[in-house]
N, CA, C and O atoms as a GROMACS GRO file, in nm:
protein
  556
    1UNK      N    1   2.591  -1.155   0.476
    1UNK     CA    2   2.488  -1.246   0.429
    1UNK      C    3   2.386  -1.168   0.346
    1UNK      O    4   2.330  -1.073   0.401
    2UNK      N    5   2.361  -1.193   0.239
    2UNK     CA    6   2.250  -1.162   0.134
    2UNK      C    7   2.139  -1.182   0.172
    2UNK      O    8   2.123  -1.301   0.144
    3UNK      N    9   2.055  -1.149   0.214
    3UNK     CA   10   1.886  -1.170   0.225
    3UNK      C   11   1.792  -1.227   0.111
    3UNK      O   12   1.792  -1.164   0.005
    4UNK      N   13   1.720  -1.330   0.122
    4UNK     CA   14   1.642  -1.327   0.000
    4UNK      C   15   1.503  -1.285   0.019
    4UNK      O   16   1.422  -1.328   0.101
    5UNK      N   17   1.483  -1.170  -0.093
    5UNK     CA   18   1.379  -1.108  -0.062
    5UNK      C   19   1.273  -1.132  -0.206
    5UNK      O   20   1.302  -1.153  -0.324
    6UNK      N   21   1.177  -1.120  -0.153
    6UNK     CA   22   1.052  -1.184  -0.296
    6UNK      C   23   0.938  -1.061  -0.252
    6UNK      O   24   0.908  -1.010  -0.144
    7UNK      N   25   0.880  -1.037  -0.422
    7UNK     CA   26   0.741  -0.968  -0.360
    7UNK      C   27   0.631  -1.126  -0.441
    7UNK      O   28   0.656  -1.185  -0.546
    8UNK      N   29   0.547  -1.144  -0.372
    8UNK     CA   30   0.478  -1.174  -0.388
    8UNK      C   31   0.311  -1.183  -0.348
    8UNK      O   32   0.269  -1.087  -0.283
    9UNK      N   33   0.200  -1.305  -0.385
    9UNK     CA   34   0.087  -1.268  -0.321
    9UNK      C   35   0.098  -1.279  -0.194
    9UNK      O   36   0.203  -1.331  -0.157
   10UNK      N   37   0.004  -1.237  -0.091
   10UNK     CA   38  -0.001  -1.243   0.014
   10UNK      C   39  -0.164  -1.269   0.051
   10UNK      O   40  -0.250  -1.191   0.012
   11UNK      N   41  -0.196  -1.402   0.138
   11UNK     CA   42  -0.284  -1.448   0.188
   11UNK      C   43  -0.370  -1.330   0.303
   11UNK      O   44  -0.312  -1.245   0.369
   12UNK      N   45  -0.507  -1.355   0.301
   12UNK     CA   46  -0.577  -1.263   0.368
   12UNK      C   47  -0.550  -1.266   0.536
   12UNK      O   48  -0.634  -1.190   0.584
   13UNK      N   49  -0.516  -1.290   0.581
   13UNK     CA   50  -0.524  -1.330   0.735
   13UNK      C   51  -0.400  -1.258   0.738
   13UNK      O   52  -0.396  -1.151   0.799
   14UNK      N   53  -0.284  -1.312   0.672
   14UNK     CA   54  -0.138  -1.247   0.684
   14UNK      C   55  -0.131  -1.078   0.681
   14UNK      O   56  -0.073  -0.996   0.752
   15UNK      N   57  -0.222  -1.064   0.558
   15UNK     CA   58  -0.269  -0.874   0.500
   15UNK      C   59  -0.351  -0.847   0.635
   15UNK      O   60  -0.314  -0.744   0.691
   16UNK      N   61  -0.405  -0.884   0.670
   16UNK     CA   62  -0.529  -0.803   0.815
   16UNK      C   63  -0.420  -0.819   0.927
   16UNK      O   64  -0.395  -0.718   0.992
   17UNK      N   65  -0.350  -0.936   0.956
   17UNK     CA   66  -0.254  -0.897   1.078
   17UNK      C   67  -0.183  -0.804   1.063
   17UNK      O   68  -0.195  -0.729   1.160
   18UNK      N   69  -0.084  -0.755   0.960
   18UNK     CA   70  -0.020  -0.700   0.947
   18UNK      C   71  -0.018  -0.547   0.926
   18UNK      O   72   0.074  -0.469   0.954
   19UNK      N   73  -0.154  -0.516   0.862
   19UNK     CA   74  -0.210  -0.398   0.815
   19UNK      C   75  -0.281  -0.362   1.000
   19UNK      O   76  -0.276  -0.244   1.034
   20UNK      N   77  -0.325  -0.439   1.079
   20UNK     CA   78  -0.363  -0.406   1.205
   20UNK      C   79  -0.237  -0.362   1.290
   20UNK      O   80  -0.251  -0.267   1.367
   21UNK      N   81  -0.115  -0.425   1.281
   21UNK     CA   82  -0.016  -0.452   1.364
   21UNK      C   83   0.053  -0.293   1.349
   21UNK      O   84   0.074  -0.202   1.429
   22UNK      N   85   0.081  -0.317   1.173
   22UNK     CA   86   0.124  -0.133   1.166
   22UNK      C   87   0.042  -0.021   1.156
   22UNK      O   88   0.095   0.087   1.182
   23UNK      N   89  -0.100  -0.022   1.119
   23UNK     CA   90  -0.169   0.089   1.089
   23UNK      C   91  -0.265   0.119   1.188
   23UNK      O   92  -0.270   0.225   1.252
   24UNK      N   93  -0.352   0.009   1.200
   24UNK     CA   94  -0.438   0.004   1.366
   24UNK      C   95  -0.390  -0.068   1.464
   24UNK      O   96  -0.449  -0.176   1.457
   25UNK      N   97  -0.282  -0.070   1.596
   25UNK     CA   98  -0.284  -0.147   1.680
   25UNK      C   99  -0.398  -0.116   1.781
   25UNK      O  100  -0.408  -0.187   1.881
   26UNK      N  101  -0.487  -0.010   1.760
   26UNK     CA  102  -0.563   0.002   1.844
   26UNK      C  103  -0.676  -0.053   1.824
   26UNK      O  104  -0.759  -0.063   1.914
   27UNK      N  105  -0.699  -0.103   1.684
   27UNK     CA  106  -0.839  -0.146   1.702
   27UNK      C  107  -0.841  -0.322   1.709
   27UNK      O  108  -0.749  -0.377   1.770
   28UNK      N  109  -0.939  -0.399   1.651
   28UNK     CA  110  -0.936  -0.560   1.667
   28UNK      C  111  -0.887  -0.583   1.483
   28UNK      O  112  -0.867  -0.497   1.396
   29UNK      N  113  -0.881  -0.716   1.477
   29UNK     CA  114  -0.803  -0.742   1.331
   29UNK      C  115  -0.980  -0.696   1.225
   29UNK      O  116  -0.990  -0.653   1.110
   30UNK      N  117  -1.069  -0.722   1.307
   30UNK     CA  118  -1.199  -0.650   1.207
   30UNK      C  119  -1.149  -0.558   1.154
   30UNK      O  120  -1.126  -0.564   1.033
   31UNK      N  121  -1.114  -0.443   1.231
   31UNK     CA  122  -1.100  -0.308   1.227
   31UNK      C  123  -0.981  -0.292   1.105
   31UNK      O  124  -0.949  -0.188   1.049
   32UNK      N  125  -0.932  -0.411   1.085
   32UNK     CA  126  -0.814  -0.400   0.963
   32UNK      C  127  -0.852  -0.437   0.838
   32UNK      O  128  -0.789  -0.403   0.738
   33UNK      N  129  -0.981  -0.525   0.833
   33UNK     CA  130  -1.054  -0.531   0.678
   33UNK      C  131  -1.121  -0.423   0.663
   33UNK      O  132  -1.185  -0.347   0.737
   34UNK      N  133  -1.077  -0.434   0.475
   34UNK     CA  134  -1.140  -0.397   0.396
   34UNK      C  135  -1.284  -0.437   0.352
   34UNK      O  136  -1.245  -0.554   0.355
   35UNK      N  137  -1.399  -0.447   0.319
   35UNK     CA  138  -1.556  -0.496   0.280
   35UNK      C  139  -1.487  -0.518   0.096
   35UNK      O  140  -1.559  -0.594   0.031
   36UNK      N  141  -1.412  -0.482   0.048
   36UNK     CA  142  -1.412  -0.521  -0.107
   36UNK      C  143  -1.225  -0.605  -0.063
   36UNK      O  144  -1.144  -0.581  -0.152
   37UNK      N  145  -1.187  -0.660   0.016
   37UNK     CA  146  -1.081  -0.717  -0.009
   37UNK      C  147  -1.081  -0.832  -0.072
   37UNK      O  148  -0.968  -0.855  -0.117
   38UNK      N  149  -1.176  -0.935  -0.102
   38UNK     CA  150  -1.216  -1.034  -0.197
   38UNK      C  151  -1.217  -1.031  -0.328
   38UNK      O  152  -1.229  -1.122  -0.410
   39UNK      N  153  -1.198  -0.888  -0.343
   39UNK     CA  154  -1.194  -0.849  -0.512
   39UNK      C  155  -1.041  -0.854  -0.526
   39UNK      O  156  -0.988  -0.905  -0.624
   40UNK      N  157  -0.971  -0.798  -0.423
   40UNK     CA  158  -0.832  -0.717  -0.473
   40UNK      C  159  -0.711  -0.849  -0.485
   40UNK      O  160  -0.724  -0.969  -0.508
   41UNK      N  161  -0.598  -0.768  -0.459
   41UNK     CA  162  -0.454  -0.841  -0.511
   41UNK      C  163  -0.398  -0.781  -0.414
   41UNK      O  164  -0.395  -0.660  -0.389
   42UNK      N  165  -0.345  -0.881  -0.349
   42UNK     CA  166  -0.291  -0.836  -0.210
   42UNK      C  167  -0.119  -0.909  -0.251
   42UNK      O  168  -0.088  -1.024  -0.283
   43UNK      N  169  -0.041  -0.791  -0.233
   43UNK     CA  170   0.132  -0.829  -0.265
   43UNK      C  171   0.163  -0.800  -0.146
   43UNK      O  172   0.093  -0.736  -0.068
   44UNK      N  173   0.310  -0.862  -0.119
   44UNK     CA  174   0.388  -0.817   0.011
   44UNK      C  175   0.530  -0.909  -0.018
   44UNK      O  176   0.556  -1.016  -0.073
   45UNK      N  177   0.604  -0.800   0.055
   45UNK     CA  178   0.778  -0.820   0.032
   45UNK      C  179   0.758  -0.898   0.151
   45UNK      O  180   0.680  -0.886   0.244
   46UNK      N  181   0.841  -0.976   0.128
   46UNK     CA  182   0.870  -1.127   0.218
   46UNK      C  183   1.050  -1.111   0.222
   46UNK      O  184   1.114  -1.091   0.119
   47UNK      N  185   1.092  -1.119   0.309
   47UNK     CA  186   1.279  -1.195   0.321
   47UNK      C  187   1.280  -1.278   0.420
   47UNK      O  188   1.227  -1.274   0.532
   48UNK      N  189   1.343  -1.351   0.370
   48UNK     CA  190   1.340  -1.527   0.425
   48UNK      C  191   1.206  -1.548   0.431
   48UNK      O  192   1.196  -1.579   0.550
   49UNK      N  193   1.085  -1.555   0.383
   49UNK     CA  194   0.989  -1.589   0.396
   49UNK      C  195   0.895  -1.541   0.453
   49UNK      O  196   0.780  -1.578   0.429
   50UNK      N  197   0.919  -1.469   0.523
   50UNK     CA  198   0.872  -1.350   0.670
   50UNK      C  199   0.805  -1.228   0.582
   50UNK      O  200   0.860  -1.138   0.518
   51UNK      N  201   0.691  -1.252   0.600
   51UNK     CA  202   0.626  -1.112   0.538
   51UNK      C  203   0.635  -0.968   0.595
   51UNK      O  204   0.558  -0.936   0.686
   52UNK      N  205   0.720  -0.887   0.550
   52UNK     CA  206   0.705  -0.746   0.632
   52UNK      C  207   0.705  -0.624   0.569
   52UNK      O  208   0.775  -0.529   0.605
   53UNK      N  209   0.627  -0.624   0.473
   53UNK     CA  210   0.504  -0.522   0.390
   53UNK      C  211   0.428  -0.558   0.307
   53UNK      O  212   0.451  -0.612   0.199
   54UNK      N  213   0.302  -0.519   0.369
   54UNK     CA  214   0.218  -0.561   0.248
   54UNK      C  215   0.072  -0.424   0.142
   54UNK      O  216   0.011  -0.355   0.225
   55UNK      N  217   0.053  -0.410   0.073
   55UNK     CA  218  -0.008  -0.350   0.016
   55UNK      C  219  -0.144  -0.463  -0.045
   55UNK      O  220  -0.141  -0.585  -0.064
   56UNK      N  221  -0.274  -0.344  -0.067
   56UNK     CA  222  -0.381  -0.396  -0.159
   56UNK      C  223  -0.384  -0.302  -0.316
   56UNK      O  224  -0.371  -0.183  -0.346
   57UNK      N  225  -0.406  -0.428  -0.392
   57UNK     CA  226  -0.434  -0.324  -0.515
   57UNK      C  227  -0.531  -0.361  -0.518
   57UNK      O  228  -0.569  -0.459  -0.454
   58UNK      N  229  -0.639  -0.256  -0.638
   58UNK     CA  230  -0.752  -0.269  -0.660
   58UNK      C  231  -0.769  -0.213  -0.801
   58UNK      O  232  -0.704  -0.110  -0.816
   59UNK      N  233  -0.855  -0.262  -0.936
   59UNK     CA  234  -0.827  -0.229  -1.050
   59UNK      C  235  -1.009  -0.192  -1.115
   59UNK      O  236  -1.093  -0.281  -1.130
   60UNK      N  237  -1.029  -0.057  -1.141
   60UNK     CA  238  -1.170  -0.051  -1.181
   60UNK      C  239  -1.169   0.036  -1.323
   60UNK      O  240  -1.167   0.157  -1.343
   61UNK      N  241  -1.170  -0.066  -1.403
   61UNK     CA  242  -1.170  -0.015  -1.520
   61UNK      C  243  -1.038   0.018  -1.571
   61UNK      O  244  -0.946  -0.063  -1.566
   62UNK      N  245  -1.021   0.175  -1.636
   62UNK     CA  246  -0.847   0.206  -1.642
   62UNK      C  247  -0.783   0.250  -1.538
   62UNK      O  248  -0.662   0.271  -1.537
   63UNK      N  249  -0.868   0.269  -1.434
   63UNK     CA  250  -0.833   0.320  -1.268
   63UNK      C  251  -0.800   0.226  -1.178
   63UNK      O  252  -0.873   0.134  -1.140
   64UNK      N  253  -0.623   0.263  -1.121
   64UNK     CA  254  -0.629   0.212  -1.062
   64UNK      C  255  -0.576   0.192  -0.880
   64UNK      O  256  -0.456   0.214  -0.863
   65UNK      N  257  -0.624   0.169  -0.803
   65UNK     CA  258  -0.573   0.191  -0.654
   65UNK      C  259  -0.514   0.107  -0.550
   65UNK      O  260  -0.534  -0.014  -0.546
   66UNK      N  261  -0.433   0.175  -0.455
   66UNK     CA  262  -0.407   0.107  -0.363
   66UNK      C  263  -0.405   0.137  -0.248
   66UNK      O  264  -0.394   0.255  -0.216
   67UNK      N  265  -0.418   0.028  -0.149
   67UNK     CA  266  -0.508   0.090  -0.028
   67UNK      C  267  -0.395   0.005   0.063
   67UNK      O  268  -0.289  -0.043   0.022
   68UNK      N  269  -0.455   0.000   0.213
   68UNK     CA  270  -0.361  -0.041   0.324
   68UNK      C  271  -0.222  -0.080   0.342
   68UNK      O  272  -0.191  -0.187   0.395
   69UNK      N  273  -0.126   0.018   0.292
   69UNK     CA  274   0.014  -0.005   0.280
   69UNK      C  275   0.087  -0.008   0.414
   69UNK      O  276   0.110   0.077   0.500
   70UNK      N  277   0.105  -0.101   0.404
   70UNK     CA  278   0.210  -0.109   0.546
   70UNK      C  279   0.298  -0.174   0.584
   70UNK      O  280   0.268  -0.290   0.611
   71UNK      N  281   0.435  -0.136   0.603
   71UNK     CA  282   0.584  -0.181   0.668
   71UNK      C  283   0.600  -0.195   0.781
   71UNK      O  284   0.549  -0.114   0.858
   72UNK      N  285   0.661  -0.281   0.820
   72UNK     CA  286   0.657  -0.311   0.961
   72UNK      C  287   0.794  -0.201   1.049
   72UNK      O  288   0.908  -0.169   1.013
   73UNK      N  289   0.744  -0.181   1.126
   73UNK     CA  290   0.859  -0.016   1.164
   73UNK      C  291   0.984  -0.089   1.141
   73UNK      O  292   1.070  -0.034   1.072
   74UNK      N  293   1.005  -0.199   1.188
   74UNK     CA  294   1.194  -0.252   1.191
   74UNK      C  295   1.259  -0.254   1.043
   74UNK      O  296   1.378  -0.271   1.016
   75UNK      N  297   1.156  -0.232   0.957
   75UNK     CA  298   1.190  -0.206   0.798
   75UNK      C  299   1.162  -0.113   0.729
   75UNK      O  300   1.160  -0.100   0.607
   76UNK      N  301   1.134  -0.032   0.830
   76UNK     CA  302   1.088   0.120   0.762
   76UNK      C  303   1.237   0.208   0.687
   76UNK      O  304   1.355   0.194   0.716
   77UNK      N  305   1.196   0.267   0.620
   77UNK     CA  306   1.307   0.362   0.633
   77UNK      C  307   1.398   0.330   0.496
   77UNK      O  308   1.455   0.412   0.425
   78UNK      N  309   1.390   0.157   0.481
   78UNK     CA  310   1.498   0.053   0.400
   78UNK      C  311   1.538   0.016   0.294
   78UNK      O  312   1.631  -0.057   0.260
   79UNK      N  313   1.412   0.104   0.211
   79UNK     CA  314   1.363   0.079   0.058
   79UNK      C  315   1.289  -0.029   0.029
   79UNK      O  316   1.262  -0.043  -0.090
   80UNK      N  317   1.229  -0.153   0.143
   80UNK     CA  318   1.183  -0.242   0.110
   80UNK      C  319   1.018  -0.206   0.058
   80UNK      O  320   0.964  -0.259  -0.039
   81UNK      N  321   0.965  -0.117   0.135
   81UNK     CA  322   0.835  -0.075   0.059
   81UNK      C  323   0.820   0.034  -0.014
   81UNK      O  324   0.717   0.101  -0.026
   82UNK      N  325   0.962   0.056  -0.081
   82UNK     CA  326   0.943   0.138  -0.220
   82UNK      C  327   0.952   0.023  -0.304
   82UNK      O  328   0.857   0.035  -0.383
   83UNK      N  329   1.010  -0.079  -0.329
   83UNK     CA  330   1.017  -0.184  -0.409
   83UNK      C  331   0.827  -0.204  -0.398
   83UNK      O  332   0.770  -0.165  -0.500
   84UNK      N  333   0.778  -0.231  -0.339
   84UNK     CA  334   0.661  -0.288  -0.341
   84UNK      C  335   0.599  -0.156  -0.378
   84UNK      O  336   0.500  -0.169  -0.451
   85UNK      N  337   0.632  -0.033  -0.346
   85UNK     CA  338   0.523   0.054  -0.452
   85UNK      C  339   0.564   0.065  -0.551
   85UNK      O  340   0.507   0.144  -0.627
   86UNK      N  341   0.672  -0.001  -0.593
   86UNK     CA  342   0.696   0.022  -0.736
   86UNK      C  343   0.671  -0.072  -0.810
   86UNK      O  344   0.634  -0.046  -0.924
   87UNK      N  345   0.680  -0.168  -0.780
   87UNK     CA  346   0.573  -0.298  -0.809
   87UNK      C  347   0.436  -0.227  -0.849
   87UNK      O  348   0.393  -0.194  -0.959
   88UNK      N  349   0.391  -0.216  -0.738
   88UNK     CA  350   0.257  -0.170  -0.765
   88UNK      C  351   0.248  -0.073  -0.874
   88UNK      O  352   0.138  -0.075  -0.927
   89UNK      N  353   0.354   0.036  -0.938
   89UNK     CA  354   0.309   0.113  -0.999
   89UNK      C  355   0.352   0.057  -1.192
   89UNK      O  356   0.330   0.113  -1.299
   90UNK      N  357   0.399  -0.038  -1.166
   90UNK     CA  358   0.432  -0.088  -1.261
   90UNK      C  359   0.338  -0.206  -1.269
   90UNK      O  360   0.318  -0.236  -1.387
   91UNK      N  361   0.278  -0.278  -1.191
   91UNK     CA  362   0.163  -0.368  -1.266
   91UNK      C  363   0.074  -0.254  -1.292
   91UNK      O  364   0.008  -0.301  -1.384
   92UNK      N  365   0.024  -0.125  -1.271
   92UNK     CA  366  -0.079  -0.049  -1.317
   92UNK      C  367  -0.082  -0.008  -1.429
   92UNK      O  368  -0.176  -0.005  -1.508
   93UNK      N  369   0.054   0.034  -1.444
   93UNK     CA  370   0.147   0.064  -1.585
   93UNK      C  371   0.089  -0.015  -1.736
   93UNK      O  372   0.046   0.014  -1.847
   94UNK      N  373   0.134  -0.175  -1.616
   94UNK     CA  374   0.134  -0.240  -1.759
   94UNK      C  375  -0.013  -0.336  -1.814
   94UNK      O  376  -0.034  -0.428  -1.893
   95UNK      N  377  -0.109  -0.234  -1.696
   95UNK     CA  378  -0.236  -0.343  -1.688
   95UNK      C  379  -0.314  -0.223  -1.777
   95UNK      O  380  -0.435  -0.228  -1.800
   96UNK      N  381  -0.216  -0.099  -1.828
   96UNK     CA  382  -0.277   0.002  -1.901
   96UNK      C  383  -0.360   0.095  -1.862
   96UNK      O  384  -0.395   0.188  -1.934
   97UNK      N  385  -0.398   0.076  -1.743
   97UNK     CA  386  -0.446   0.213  -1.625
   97UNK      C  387  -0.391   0.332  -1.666
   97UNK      O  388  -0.274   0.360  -1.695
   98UNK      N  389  -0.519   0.420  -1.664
   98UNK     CA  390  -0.468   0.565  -1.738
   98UNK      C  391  -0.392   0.651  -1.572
   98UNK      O  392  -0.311   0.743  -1.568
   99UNK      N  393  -0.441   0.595  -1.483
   99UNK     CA  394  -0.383   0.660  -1.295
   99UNK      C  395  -0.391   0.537  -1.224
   99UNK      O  396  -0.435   0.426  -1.252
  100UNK      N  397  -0.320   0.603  -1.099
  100UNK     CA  398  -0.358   0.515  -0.968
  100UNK      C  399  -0.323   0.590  -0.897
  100UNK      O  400  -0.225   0.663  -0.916
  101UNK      N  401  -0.422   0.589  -0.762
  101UNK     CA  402  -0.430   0.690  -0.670
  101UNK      C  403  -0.428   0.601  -0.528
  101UNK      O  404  -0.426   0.479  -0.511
  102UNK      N  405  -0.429   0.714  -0.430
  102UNK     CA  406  -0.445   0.619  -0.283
  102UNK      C  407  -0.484   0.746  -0.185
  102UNK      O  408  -0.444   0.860  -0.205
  103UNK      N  409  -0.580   0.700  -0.062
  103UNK     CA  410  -0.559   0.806   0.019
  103UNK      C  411  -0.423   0.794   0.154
  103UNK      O  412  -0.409   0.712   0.244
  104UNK      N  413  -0.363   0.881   0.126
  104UNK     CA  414  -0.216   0.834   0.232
  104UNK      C  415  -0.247   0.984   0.338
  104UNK      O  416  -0.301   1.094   0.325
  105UNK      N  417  -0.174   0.904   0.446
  105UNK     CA  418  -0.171   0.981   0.552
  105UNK      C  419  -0.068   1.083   0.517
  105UNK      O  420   0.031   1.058   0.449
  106UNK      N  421  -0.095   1.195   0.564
  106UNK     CA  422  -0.064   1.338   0.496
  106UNK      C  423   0.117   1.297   0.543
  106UNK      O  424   0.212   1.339   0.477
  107UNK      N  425   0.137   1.195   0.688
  107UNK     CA  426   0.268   1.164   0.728
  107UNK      C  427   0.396   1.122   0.655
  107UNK      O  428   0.516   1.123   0.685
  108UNK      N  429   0.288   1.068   0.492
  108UNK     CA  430   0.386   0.985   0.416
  108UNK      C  431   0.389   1.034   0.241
  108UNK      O  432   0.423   0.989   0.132
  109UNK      N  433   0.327   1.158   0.303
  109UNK     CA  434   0.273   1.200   0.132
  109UNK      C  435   0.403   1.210   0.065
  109UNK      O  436   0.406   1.201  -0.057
  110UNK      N  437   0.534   1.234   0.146
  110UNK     CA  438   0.678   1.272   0.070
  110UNK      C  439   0.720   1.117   0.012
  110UNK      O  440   0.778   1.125  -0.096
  111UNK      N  441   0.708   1.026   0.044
  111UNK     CA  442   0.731   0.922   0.017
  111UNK      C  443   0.673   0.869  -0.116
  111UNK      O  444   0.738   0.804  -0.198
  112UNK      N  445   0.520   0.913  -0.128
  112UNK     CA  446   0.448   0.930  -0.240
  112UNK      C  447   0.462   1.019  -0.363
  112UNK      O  448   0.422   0.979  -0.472
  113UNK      N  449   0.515   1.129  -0.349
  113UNK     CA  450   0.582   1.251  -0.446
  113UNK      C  451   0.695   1.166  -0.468
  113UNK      O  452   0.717   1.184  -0.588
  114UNK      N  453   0.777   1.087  -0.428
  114UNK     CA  454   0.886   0.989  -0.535
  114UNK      C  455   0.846   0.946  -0.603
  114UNK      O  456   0.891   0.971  -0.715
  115UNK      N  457   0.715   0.834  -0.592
  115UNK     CA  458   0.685   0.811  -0.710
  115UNK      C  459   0.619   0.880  -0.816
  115UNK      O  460   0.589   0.813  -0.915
  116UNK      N  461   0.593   0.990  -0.814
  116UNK     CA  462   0.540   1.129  -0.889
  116UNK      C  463   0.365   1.095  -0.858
  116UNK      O  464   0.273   1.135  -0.930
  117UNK      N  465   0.356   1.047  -0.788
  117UNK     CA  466   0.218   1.120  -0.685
  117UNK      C  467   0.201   1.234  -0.673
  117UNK      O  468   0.286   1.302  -0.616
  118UNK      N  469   0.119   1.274  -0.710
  118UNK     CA  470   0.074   1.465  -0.705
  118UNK      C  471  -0.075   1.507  -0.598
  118UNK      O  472  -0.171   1.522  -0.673
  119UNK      N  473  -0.101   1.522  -0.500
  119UNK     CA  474  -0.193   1.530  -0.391
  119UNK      C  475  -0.318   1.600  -0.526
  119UNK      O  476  -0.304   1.654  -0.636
  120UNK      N  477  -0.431   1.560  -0.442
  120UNK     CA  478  -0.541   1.630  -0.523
  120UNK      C  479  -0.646   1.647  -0.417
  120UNK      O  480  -0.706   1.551  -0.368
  121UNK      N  481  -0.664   1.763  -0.385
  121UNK     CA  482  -0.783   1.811  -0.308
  121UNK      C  483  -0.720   1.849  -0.213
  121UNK      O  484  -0.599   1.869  -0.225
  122UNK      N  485  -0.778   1.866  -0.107
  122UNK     CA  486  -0.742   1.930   0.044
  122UNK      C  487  -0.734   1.780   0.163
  122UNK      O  488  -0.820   1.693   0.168
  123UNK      N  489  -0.637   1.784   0.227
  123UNK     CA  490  -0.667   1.672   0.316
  123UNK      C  491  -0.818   1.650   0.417
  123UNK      O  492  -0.933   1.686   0.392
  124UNK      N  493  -0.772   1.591   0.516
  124UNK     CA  494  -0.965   1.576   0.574
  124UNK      C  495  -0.892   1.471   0.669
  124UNK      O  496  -0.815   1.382   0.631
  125UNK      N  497  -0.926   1.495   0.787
  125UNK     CA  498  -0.954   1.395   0.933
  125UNK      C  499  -1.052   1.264   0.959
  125UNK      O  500  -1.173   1.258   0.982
  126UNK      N  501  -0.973   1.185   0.949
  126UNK     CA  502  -1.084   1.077   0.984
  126UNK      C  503  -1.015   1.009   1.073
  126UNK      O  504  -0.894   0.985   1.080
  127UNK      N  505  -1.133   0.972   1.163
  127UNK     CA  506  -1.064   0.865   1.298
  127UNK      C  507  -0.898   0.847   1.350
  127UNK      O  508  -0.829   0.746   1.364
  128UNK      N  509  -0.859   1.032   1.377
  128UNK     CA  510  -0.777   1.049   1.440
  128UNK      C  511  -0.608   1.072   1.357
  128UNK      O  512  -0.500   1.098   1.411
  129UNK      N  513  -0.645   1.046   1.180
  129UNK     CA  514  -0.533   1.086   1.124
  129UNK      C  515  -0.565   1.150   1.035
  129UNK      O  516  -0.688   1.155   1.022
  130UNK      N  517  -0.484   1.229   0.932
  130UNK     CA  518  -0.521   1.333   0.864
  130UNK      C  519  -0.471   1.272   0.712
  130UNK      O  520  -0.351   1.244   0.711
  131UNK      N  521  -0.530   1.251   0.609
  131UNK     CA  522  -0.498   1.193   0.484
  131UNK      C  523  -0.511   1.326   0.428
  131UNK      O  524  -0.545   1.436   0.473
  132UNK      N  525  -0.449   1.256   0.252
  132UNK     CA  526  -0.505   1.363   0.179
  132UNK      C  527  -0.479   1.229   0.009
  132UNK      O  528  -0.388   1.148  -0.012
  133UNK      N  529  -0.586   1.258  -0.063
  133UNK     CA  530  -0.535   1.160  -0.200
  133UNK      C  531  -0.434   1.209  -0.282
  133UNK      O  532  -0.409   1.322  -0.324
  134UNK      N  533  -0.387   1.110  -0.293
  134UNK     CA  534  -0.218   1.122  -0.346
  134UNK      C  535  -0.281   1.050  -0.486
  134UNK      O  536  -0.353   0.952  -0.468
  135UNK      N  537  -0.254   1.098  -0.626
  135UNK     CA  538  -0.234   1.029  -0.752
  135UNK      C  539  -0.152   1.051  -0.892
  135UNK      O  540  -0.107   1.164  -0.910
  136UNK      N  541  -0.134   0.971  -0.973
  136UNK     CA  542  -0.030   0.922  -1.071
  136UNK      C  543  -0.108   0.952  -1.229
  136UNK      O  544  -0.209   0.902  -1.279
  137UNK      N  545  -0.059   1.006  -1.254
  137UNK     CA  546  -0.105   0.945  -1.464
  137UNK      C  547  -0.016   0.895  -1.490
  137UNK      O  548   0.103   0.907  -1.463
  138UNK      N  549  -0.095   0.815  -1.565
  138UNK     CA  550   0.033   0.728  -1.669
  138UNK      C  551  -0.005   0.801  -1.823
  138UNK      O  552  -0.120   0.837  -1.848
  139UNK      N  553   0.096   0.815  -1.912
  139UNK     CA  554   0.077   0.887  -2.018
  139UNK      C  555   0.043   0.791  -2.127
  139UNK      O  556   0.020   0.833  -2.241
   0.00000   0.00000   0.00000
């Protein structure tokens, strides 16, 4: 059986459950907003309808970012949220953004060097995980 799989928008309530479920189960769904998510563009790969990754973009000027990426573990691994960062790196592409950057947990930075993400700076600890900013030029 073929799956049908779509990226599309994704509603705010759906992005905070989901971004809580995989990234914070420890904290409350507060603890999963963003304070500028009203600005952004929230995508997520859906099959059969079932949302199970979703990402935020955010666009400031020719800069551009993305923040709370998250797959749900039973789809990890699958290529379903490389499709969606590649999405993402292709609306940045074509929205003429000179970069796009993200801070990723130092856990997934290899995942990020596929898409030719290049780390910049030194990582840094916050509330129990260790990031470091991962970013892109576009030429």
């Amino acid at each position: 059986m073929t799956r049908h799989i779509q990226i599309k928008e994704v509603d705010l309530d759906t992005v905070w459950r989901l971004r809580r479920e995989v990234l914070f189960p420890e904290r409350s769904i507060d603890g999963a907003k963003l304070e500028n998510d009203q600005v952004g563009i929230h995508l997520g790969v859906y099959i059969e309808n079932r949302p199970i990754s979703v990402i935020s973009f955010f666009r400031d000027g020719n800069v551009c970012r993305f923040r709370k990426f998250a797959t749900l573990p039973a789809y990890q691994g699958k290529g379903y949220g490389s499709l969606l960062l590649e999405h993402i790196m292709d609306l940045a592409e074509s929205a003429s953004a000179t970069s796009i950057w993200c801070n990723a947990r130092t856990t997934a930075q290899s995942l990020y060097e596929k898409f030719d993400m290049k780390p910049v700076g030194n990582p840094w600890e916050e509330k129990g995980y260790t990031y470091i900013k991962m970013e892109k030029q576009f030429s």
